[in-house]
N, CA, C and O atoms as a GROMACS GRO file, in nm:
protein
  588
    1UNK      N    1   0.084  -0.118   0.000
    1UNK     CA    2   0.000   0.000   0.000
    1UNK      C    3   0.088   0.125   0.000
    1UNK      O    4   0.193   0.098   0.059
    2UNK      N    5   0.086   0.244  -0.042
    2UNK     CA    6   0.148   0.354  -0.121
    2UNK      C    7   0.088   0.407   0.038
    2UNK      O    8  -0.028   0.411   0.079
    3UNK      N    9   0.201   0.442   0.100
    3UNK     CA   10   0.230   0.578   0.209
    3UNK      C   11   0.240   0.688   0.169
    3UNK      O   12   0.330   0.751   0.115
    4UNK      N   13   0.063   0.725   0.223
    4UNK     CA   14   0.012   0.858   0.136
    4UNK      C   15   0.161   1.002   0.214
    4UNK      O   16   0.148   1.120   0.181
    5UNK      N   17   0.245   0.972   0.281
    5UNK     CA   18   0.323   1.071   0.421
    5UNK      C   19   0.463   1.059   0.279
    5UNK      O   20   0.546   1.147   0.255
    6UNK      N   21   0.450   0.936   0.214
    6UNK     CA   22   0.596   0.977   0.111
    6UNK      C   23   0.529   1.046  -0.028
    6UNK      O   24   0.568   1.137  -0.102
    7UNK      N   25   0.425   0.970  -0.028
    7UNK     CA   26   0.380   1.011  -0.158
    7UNK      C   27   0.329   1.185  -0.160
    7UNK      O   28   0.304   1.232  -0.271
    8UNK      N   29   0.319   1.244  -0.080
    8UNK     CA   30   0.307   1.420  -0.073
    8UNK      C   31   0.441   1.470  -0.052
    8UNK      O   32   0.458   1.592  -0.050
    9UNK      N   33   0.535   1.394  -0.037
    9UNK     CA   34   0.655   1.471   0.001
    9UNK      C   35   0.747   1.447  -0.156
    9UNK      O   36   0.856   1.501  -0.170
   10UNK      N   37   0.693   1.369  -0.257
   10UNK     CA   38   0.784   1.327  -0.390
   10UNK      C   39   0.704   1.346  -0.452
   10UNK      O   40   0.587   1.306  -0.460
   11UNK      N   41   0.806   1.457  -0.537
   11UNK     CA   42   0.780   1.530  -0.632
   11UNK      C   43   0.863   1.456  -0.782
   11UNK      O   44   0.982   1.429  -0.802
   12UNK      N   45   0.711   1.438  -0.889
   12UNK     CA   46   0.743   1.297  -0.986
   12UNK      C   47   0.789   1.395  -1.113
   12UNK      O   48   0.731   1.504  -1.118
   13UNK      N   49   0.860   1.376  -1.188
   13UNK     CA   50   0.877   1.452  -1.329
   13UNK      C   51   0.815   1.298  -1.405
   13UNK      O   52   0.853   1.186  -1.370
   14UNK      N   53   0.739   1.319  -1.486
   14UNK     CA   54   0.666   1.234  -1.555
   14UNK      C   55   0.695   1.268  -1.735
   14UNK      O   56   0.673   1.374  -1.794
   15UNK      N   57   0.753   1.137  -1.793
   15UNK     CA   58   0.775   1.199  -1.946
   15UNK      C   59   0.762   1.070  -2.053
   15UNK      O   60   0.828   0.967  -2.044
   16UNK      N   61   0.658   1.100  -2.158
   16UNK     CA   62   0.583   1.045  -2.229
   16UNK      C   63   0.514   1.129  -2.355
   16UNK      O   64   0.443   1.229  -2.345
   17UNK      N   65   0.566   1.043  -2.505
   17UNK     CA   66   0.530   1.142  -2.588
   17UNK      C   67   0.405   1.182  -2.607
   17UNK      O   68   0.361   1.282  -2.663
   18UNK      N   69   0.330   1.060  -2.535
   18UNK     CA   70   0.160   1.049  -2.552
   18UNK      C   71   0.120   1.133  -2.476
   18UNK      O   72   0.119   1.107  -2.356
   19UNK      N   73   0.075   1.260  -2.522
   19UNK     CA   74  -0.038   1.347  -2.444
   19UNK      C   75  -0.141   1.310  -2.363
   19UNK      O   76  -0.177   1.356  -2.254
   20UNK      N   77  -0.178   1.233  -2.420
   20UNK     CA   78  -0.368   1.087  -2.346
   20UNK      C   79  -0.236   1.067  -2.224
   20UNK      O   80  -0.225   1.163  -2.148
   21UNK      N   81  -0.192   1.014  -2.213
   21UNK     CA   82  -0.112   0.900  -2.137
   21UNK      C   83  -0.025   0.988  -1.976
   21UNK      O   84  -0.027   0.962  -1.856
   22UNK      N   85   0.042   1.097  -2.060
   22UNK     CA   86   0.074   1.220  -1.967
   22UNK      C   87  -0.011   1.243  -1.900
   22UNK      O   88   0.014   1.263  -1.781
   23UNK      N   89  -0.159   1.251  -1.952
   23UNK     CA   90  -0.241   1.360  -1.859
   23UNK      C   91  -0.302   1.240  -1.784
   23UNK      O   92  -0.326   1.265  -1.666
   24UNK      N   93  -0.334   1.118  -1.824
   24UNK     CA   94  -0.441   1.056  -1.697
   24UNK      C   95  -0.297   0.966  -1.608
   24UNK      O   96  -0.331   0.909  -1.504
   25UNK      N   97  -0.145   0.955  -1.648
   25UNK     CA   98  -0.093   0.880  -1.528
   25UNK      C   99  -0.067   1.008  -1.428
   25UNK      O  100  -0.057   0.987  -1.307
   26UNK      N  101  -0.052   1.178  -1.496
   26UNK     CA  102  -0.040   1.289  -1.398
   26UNK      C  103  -0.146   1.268  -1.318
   26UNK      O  104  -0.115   1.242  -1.202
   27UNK      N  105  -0.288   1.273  -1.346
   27UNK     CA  106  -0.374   1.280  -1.274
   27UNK      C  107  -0.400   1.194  -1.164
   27UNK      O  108  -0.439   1.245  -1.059
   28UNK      N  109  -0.381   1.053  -1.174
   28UNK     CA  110  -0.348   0.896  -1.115
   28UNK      C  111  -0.260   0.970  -1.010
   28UNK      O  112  -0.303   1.018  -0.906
   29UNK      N  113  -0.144   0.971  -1.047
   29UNK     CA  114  -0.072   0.973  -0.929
   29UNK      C  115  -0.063   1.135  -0.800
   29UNK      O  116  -0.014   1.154  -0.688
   30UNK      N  117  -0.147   1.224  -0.909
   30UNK     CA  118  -0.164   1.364  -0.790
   30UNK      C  119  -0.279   1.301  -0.739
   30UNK      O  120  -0.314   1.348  -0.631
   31UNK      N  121  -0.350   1.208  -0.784
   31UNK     CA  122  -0.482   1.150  -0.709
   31UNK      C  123  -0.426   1.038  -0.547
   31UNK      O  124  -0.487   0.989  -0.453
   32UNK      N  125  -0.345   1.040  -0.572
   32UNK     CA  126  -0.253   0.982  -0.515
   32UNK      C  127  -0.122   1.016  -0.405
   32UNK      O  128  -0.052   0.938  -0.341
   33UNK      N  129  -0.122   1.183  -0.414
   33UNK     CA  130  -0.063   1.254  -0.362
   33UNK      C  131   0.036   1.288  -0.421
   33UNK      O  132   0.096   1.385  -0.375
   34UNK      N  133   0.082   1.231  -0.524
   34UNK     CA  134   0.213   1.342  -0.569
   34UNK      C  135   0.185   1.454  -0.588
   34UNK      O  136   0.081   1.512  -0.558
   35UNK      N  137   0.319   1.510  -0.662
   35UNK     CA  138   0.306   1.640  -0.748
   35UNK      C  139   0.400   1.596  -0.837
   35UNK      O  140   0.512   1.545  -0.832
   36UNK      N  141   0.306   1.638  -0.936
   36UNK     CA  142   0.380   1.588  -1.092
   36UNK      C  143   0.412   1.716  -1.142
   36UNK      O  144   0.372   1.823  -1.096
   37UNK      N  145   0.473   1.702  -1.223
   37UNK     CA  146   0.540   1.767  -1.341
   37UNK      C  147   0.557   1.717  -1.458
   37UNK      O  148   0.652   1.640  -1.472
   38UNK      N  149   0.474   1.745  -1.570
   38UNK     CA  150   0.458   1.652  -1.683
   38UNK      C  151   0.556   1.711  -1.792
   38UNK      O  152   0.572   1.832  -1.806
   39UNK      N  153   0.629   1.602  -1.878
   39UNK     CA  154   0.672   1.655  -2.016
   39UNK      C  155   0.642   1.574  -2.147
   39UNK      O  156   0.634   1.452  -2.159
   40UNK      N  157   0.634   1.636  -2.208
   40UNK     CA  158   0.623   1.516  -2.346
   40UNK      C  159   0.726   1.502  -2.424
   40UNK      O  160   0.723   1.426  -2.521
   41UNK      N  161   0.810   1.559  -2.398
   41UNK     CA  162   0.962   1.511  -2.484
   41UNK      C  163   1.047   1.532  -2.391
   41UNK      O  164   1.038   1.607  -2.294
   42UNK      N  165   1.189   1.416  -2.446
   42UNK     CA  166   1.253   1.434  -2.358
   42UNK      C  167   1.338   1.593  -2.320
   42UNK      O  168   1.391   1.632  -2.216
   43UNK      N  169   1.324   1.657  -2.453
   43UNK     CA  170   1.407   1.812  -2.419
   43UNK      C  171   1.365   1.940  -2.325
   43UNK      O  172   1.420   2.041  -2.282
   44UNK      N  173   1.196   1.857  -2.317
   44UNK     CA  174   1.130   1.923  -2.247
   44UNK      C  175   1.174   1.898  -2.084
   44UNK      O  176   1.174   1.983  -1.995
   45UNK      N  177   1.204   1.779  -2.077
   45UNK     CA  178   1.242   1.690  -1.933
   45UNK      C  179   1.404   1.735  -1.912
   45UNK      O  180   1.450   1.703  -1.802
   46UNK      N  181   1.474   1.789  -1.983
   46UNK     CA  182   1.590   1.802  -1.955
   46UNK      C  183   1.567   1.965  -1.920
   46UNK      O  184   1.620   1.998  -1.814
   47UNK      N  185   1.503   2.063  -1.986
   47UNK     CA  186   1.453   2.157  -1.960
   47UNK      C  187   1.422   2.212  -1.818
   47UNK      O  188   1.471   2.306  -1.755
   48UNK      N  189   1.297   2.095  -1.782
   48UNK     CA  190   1.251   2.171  -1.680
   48UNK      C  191   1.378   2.102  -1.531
   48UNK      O  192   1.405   2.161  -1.427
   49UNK      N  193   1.417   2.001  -1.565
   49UNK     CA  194   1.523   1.948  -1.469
   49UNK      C  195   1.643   2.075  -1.436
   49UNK      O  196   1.702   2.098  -1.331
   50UNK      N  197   1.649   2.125  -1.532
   50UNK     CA  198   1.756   2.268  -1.533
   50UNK      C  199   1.704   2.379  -1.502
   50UNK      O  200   1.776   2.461  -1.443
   51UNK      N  201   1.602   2.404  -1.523
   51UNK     CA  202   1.556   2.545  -1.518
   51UNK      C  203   1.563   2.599  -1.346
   51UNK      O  204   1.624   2.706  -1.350
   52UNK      N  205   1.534   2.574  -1.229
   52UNK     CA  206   1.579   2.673  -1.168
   52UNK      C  207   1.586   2.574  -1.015
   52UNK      O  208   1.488   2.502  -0.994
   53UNK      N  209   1.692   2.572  -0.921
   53UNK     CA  210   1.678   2.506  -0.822
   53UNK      C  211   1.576   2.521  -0.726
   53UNK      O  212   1.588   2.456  -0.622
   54UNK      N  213   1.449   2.617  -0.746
   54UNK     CA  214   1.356   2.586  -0.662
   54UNK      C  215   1.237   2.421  -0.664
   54UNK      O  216   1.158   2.373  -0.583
   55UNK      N  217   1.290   2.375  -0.826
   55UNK     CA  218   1.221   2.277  -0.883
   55UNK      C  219   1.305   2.134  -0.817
   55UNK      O  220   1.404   2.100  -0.882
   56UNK      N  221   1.269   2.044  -0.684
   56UNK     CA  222   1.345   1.971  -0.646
   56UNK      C  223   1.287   1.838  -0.700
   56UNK      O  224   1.172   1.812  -0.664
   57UNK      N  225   1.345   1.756  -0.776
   57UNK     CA  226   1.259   1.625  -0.838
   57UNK      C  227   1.342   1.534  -0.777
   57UNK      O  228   1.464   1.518  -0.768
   58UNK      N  229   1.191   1.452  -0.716
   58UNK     CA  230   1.237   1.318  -0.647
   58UNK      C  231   1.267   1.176  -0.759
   58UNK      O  232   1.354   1.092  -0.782
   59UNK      N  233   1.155   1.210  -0.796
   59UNK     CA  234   1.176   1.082  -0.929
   59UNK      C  235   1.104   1.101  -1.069
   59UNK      O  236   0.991   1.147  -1.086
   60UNK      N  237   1.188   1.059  -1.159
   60UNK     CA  238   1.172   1.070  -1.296
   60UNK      C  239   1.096   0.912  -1.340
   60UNK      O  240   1.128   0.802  -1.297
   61UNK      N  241   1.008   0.938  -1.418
   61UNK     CA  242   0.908   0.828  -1.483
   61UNK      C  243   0.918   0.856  -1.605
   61UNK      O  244   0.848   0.949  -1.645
   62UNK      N  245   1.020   0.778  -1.714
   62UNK     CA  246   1.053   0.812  -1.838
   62UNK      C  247   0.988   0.689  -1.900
   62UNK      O  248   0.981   0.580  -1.843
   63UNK      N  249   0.934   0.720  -2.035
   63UNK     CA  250   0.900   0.637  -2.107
   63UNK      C  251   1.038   0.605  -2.214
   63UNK      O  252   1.136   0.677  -2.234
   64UNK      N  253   1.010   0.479  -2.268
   64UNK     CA  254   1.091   0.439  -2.364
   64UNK      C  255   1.138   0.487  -2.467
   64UNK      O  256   1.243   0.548  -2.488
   65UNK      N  257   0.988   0.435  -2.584
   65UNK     CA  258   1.005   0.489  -2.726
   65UNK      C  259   0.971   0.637  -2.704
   65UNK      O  260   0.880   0.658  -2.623
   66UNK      N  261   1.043   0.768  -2.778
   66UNK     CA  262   0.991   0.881  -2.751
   66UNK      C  263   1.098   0.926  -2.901
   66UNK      O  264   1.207   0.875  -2.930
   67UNK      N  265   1.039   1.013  -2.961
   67UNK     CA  266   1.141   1.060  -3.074
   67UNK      C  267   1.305   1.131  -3.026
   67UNK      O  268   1.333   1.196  -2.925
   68UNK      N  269   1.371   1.101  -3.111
   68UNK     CA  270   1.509   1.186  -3.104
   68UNK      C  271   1.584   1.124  -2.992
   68UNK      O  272   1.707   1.122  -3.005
   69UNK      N  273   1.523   1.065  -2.866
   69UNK     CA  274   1.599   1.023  -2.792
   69UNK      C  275   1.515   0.934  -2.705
   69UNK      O  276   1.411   0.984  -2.663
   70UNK      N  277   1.545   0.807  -2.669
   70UNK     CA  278   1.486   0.702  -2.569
   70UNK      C  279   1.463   0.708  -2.482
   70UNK      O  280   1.472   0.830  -2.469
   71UNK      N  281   1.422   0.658  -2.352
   71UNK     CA  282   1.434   0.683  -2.203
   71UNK      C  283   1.548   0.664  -2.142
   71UNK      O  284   1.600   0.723  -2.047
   72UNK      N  285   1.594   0.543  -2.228
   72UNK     CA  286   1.726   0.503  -2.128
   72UNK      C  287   1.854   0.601  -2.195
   72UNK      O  288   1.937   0.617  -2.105
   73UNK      N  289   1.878   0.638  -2.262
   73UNK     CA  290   1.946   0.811  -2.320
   73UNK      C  291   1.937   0.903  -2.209
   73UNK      O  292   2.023   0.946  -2.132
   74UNK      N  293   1.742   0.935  -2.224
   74UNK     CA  294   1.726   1.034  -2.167
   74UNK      C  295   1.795   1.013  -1.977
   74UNK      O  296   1.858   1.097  -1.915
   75UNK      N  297   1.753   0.875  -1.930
   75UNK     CA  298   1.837   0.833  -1.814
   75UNK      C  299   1.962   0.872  -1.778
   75UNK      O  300   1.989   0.948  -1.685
   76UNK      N  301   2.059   0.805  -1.875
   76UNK     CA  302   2.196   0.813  -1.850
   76UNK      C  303   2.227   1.002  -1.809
   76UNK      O  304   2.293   1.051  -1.717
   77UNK      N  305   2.138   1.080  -1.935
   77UNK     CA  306   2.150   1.191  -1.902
   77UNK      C  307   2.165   1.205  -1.789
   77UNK      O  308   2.273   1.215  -1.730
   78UNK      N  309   2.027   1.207  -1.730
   78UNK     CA  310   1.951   1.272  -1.601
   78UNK      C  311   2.041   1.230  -1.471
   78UNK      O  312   2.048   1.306  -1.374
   79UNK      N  313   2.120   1.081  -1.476
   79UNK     CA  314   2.196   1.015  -1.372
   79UNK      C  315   2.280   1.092  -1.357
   79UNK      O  316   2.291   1.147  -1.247
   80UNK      N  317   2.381   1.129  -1.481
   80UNK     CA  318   2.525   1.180  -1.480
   80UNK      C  319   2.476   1.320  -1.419
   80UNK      O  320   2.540   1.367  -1.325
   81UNK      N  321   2.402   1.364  -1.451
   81UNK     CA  322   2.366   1.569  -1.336
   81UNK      C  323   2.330   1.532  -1.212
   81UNK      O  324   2.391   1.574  -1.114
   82UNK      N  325   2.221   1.444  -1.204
   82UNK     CA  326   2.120   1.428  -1.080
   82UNK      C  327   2.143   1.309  -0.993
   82UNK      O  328   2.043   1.238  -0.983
   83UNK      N  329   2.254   1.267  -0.925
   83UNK     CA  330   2.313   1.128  -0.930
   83UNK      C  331   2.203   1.090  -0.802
   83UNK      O  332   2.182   0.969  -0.810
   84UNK      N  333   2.149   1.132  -0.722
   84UNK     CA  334   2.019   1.139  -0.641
   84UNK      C  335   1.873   1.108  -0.720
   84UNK      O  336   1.765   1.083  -0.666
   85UNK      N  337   1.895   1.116  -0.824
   85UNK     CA  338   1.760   1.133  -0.889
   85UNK      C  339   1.692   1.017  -0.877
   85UNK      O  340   1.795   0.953  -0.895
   86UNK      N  341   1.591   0.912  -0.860
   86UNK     CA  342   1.566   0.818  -0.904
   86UNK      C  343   1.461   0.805  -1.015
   86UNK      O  344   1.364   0.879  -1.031
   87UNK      N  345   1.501   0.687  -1.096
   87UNK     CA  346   1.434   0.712  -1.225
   87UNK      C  347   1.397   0.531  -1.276
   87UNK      O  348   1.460   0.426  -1.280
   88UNK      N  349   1.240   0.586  -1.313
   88UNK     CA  350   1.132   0.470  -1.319
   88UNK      C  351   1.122   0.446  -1.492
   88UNK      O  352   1.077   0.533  -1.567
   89UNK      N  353   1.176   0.311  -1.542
   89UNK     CA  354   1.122   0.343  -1.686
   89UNK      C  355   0.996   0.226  -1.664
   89UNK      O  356   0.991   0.114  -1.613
   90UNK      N  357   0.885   0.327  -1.739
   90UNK     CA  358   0.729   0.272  -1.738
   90UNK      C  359   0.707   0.276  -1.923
   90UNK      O  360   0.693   0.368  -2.004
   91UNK      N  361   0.713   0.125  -1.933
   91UNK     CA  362   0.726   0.123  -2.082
   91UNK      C  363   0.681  -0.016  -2.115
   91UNK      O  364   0.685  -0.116  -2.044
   92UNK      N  365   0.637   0.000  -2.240
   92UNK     CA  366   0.534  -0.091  -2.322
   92UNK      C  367   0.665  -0.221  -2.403
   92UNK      O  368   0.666  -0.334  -2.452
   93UNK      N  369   0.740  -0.130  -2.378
   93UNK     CA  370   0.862  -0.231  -2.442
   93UNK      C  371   0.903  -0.303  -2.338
   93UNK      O  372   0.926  -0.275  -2.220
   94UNK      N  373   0.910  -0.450  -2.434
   94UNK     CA  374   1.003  -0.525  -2.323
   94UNK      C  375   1.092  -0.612  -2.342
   94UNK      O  376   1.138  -0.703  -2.274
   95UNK      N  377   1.115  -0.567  -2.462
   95UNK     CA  378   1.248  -0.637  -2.523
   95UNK      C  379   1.390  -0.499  -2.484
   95UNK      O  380   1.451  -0.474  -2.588
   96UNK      N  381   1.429  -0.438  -2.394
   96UNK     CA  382   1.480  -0.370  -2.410
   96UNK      C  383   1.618  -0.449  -2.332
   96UNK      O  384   1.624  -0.526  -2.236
   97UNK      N  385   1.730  -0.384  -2.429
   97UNK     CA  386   1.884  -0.510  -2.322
   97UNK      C  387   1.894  -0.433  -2.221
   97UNK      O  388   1.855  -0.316  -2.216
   98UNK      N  389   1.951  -0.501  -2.124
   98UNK     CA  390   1.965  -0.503  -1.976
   98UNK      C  391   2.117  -0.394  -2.005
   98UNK      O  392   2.112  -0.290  -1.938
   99UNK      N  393   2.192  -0.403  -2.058
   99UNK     CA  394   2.285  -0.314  -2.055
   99UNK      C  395   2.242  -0.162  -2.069
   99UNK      O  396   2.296  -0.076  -1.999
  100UNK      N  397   2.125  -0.126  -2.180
  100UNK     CA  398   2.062   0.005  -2.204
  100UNK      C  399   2.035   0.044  -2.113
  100UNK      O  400   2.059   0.164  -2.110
  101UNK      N  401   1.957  -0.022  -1.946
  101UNK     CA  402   1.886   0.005  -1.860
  101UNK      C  403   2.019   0.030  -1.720
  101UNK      O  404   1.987   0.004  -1.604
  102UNK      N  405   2.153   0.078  -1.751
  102UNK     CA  406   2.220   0.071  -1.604
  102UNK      C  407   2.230   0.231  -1.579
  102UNK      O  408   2.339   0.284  -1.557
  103UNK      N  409   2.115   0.299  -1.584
  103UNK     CA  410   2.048   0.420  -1.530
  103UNK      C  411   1.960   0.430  -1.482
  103UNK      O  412   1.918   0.536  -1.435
  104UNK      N  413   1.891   0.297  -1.477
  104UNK     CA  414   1.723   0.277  -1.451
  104UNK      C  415   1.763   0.203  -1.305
  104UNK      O  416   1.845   0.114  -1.285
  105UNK      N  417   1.673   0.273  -1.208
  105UNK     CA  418   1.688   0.202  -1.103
  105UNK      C  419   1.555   0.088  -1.077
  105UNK      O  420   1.550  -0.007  -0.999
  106UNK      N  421   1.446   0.142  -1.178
  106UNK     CA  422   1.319   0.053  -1.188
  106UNK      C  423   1.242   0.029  -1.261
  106UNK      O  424   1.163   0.121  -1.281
  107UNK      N  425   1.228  -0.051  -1.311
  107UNK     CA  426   1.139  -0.118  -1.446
  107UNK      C  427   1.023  -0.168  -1.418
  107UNK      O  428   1.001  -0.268  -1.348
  108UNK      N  429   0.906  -0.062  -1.501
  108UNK     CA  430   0.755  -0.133  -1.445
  108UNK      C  431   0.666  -0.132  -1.600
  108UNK      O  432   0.626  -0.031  -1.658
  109UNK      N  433   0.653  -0.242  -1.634
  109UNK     CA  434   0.597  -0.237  -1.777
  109UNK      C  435   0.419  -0.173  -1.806
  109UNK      O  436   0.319  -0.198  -1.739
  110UNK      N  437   0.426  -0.121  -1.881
  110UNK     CA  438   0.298  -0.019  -1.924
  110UNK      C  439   0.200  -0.148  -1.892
  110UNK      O  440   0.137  -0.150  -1.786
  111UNK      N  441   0.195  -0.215  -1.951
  111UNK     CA  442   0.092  -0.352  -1.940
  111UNK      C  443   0.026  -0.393  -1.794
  111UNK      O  444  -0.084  -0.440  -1.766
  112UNK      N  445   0.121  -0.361  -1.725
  112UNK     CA  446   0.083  -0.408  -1.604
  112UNK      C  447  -0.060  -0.293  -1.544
  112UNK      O  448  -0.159  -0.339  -1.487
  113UNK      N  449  -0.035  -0.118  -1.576
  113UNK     CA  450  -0.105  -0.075  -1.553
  113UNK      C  451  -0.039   0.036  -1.432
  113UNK      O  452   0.074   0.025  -1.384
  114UNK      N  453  -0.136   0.139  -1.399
  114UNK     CA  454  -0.103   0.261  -1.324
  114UNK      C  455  -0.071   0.163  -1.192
  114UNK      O  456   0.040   0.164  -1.139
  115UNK      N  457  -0.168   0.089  -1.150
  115UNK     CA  458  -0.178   0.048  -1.042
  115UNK      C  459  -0.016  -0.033  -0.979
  115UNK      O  460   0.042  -0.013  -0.872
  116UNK      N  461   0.019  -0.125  -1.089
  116UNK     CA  462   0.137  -0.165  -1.055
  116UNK      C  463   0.247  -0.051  -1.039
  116UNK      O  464   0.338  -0.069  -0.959
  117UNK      N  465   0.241   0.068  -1.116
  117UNK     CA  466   0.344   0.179  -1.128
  117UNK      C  467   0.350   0.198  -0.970
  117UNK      O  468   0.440   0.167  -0.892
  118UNK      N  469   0.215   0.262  -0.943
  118UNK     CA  470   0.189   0.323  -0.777
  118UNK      C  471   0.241   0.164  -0.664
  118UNK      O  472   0.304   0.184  -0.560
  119UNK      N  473   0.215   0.067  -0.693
  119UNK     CA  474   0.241  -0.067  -0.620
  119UNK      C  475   0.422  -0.062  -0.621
  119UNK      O  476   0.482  -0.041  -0.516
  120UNK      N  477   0.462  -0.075  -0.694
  120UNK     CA  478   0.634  -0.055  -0.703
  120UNK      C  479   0.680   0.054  -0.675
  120UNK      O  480   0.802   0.043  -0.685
  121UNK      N  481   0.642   0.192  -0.632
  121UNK     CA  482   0.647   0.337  -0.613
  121UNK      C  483   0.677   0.300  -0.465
  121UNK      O  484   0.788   0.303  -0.412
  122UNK      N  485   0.528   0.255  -0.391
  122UNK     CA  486   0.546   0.263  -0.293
  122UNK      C  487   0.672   0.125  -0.180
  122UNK      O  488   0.719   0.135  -0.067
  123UNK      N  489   0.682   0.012  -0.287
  123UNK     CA  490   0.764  -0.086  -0.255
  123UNK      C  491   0.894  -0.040  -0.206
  123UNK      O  492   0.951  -0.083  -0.106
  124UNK      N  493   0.958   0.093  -0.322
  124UNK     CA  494   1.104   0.132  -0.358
  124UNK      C  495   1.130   0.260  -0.251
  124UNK      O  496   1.224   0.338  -0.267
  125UNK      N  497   1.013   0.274  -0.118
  125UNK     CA  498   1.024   0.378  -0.026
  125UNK      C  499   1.107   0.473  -0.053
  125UNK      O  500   1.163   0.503  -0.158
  126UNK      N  501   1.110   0.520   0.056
  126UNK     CA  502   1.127   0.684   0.029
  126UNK      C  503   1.209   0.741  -0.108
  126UNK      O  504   1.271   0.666  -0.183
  127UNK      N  505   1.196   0.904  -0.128
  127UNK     CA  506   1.278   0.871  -0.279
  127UNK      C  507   1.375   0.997  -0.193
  127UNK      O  508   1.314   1.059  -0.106
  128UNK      N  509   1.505   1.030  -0.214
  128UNK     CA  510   1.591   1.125  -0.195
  128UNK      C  511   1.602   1.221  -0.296
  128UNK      O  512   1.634   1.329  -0.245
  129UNK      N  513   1.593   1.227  -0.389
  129UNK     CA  514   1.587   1.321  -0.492
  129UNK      C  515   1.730   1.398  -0.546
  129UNK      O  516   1.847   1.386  -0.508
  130UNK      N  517   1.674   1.471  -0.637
  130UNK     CA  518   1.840   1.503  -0.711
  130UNK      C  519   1.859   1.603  -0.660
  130UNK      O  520   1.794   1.635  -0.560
  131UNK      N  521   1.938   1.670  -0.702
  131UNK     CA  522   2.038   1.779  -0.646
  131UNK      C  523   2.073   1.879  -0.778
  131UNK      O  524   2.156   1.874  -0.868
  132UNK      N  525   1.969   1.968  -0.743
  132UNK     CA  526   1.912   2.079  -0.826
  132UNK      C  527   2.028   2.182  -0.902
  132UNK      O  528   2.024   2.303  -0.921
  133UNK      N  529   2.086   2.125  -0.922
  133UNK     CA  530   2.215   2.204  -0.982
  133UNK      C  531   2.222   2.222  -1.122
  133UNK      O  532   2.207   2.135  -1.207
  134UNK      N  533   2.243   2.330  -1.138
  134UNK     CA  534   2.221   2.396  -1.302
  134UNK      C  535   2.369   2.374  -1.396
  134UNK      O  536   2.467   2.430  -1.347
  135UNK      N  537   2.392   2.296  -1.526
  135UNK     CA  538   2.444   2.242  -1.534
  135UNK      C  539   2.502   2.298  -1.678
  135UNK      O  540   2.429   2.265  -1.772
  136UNK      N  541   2.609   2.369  -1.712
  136UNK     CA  542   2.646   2.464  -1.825
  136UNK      C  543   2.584   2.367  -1.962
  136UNK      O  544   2.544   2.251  -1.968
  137UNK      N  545   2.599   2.484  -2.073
  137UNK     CA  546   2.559   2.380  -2.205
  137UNK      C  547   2.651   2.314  -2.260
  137UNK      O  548   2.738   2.395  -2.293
  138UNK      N  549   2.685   2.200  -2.292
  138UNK     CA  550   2.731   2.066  -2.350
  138UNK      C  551   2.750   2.059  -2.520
  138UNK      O  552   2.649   2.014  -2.574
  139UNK      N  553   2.828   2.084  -2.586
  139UNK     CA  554   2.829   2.066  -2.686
  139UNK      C  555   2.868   1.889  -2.760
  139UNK      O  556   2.941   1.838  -2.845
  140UNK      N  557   2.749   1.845  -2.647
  140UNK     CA  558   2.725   1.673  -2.688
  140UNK      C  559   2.612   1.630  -2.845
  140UNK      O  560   2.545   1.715  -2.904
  141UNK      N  561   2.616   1.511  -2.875
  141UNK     CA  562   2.527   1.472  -2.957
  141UNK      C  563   2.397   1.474  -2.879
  141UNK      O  564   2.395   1.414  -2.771
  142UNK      N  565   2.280   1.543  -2.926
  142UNK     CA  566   2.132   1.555  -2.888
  142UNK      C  567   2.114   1.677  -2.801
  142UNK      O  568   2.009   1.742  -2.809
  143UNK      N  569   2.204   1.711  -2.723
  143UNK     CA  570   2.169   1.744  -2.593
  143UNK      C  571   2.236   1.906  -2.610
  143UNK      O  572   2.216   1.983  -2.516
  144UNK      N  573   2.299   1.946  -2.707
  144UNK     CA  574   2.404   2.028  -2.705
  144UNK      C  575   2.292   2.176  -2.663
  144UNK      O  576   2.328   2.262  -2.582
  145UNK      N  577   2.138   2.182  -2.744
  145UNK     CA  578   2.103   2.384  -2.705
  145UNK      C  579   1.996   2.315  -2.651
  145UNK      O  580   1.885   2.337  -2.699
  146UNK      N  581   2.013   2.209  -2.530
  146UNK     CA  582   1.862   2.210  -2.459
  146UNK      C  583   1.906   2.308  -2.318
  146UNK      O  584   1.824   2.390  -2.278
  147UNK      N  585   2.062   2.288  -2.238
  147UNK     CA  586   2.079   2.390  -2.138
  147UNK      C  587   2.067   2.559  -2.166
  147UNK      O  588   2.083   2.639  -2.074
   0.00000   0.00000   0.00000
């Protein structure tokens, strides 16, 4: 059962290209006590992760397939800034290799449903969160004018 005392204190960045999908697992889980923060791409998720240290994110819920860049991409990102961060991939895929996933601290497949997401949420207790630090721009592949 999901400890409504963690679940108001973690704050979820939620990212999924599906608009439908963004808005009813946001709603699910503020029904639930989070506070979400939704994105639909990942540049958007790297975005708001940077934009200003009053924004403290406990855990990231990345989807897989997403254009231009994957979840587990968008992961490795988010690990190497936010090494606190914890990050949920909730995805329909499940053929994905186990090597792609050593950013993912938790794997909960879309199939299973919101309910299992919130069931493994509350399993993986408390979340510590990242460490809000603003992070210069990168002249990397993908990532180079999202800071």
């Amino acid at each position: 059962m999901l400890d409504f005392r963690i679940a108001v204190r973690t704050k979820v960045l939620l990212v999924d290209d599906d608009p439908l999908h963004v808005d009813t697992s946001a709603l699910t889980l503020e029904m639930n006590g989070f506070s979400v923060v939704s994105a639909t791409c990942p540049y958007e998720a790297i975005s708001i992760m940077n934009e200003n240290s009053q924004r403290k994110i406990d855990v990231a819920i990345l989807d897989y397939h997403m254009p231009l860049m994957n979840g587990c991409i968008l992961a490795d990102y988010l690990k190497a800034r936010y090494p606190g961060l914890k990050i949920v991939l909730y995805s329909g895929s499940l053929d994905i290799r186990e090597q792609e996933m050593s950013s993912i601290d938790l794997f909960v497949p879309k199939g299973d449903g919101i309910a299992a997401l919130l069931a493994r949420l509350a399993d993986s207790g408390p979340m510590n969160g990242a460490n809000p630090t603003y992070f210069a721009k990168e002249n990397t592949r993908c990532i180079g004018g999202v800071n």
